[in-house]
Structure formats: C-alpha cells, structure tokens
Rosetta silent file (secondary structure, phi, psi, omega in degrees, C-alpha in Angstrom):
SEQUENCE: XXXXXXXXXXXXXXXXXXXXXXXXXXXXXXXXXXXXXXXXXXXXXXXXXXXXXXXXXXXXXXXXXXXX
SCORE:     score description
SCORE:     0.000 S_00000001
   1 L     0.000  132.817 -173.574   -8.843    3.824   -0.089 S_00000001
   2 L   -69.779  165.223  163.759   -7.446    7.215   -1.246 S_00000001
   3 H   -46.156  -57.020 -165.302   -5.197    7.240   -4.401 S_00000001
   4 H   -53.246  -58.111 -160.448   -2.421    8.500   -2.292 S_00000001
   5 H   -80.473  -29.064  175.306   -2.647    5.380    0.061 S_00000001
   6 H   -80.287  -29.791  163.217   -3.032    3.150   -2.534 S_00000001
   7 H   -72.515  -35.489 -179.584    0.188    4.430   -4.621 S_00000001
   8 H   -83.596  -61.725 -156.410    2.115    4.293   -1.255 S_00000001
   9 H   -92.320   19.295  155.017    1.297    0.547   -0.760 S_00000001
  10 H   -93.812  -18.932  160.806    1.855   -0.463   -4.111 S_00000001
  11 H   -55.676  -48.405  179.093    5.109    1.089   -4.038 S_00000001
  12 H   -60.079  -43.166 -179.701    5.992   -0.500   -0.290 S_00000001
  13 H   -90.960    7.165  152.962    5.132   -3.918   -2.084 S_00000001
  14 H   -64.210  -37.941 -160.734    7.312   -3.477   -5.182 S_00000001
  15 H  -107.318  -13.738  142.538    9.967   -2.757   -3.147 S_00000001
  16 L  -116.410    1.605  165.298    9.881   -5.254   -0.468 S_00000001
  17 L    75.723 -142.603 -179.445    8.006   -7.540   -1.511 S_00000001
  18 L  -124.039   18.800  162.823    7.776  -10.928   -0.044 S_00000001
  19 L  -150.238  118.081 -168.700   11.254  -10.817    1.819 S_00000001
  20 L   -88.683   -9.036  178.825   11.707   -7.837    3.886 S_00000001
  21 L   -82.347   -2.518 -179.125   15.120   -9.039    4.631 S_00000001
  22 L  -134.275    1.941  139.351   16.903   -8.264    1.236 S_00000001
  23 L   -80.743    2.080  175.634   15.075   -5.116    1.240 S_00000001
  24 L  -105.754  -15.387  165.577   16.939   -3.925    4.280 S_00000001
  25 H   -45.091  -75.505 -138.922   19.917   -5.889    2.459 S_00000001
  26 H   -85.546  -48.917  168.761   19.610   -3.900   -0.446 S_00000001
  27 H   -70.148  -40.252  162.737   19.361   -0.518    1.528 S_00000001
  28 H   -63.237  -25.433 -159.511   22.334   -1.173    3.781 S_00000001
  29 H   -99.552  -27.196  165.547   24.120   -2.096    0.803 S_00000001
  30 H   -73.369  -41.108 -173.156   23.407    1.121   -0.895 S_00000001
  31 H   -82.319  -40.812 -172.120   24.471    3.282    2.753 S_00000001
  32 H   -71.089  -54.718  173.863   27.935    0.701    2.758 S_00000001
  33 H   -34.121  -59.563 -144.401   28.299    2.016   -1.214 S_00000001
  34 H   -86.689  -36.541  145.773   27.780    5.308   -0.473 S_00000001
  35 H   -11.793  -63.652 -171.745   30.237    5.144    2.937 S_00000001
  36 L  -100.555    7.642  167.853   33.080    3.891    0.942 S_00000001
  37 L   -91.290   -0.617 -168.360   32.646    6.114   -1.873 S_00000001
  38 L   -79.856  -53.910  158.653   33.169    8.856    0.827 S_00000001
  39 L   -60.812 -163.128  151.443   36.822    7.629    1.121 S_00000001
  40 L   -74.794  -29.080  136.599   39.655    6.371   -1.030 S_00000001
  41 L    -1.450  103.920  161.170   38.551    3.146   -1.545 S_00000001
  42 L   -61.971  161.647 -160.715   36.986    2.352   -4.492 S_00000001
  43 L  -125.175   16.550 -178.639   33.037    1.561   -4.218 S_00000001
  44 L   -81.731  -30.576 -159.335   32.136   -0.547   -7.366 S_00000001
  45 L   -81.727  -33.841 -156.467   32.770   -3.748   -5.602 S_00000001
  46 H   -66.326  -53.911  175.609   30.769   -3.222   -2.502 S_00000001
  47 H   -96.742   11.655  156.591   26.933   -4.070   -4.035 S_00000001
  48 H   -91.658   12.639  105.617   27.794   -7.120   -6.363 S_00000001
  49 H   -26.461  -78.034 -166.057   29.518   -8.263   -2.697 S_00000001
  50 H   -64.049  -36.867  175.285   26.162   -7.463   -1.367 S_00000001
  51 H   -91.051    0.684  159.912   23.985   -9.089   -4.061 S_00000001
  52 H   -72.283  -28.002  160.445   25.917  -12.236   -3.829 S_00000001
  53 H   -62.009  -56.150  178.121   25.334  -12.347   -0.320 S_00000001
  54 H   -66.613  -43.528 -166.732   21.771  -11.570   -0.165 S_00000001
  55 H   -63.936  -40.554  179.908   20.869  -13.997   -3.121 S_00000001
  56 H   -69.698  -39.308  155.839   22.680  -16.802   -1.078 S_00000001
  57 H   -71.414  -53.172  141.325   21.067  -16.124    2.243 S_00000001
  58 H    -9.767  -96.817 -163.681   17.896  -15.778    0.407 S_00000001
  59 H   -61.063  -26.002  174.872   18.235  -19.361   -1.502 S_00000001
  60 H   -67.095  -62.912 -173.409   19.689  -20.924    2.627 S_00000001
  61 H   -61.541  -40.940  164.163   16.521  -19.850    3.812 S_00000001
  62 H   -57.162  -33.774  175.078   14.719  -21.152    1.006 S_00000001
  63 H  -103.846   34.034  150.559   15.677  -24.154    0.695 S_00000001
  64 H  -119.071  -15.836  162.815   15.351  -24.748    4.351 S_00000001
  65 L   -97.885   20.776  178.629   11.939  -23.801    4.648 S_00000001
  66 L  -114.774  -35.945  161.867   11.504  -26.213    1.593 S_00000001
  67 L   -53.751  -20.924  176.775   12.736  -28.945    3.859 S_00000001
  68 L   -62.507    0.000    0.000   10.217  -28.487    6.690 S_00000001
C-alpha cells in the first residue's frame, strides 16, 4: 500500500469513523451553517442544533441495538 493510499484511509477513518451517519450529519450541518450565514439570519445556532440532534439519534440507535 502506497503512502498516499494509506494517508487517504487513515484520514476517511478519522473522519467517519464507525458511524457514517453523523459524518454526513456533521457535513450537512456545516452546508445548513454556511446557507444561513448567506442571509440575515444569524448562523451560530444552527451546529449546536445539529450536534444535539446527531448525539441523540446516535445514543436512539445505540441503545436500541443494545436491546437486541
């Protein structure tokens, strides 16, 4: 394995990780941020909305796959 290939898939697993679903969270949630800083609206609220969410869906699914 080249260097190259090996730097890109230690990067791809820092940054998703073991739930690809709050890394597509966390990137829509950056693109909603960036959206409403484009208006008048202020845009500080928009990802600790978004990390409250994801952490919550997160912890539903967990602790429903801890019930199976």
């Amino acid at each position: 394995m080249s260097a190259v290939t090996a730097a890109a898939l230690g990067v791809w697993n820092f940054v998703v990780g073991d739930d690809w679903r709050a890394a597509i969270g966390v990137v829509v949630a950056i693109a909603a941020t960036a959206l409403v800083a484009t208006s008048t609206v202020a845009a500080w609220w928009v990802l600790p909305l978004a990390v409250v969410a994801l952490l919550a869906d997160s912890l539903r699914r967990a602790a429903r796959a801890g019930q199976r």
